[in-house]
N, C-alpha and C positions, 0 to 999 in steps of 0.2 A: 569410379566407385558406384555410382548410381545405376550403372548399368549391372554390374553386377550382381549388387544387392536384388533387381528386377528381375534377372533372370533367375535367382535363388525363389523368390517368392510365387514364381512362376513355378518351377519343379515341384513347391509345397504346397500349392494349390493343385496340382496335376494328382499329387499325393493325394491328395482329401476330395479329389473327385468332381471338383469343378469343373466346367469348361466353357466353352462361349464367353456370354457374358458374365456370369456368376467368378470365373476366374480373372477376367479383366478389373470388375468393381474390386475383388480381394486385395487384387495387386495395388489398385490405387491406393484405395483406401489406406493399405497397409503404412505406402511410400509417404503419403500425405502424413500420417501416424508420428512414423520416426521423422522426418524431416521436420515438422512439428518439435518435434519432442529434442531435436541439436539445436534448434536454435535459442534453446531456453540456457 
């Protein structure tokens, strides 16, 4: 699933025009966010 969800976040940031680095933090960030956010 985790891969998944990465590379969904990935397509959504390609969307919104990130790239390099700016699209990598997004990603993390993002993953970090929800993963975060199930284990509560």
């Amino acid at each position: 699933m985790p891969k998944k969800v990465e590379d969904k976040l990935k397509r959504e940031a390609r969307k919104k025009g990130l790239t390099g680095e700016r699209r990598n933090a997004y990603v993390y960030g993002t993953l970090r966010r929800l993963t975060k956010r199930r284990k509560k």
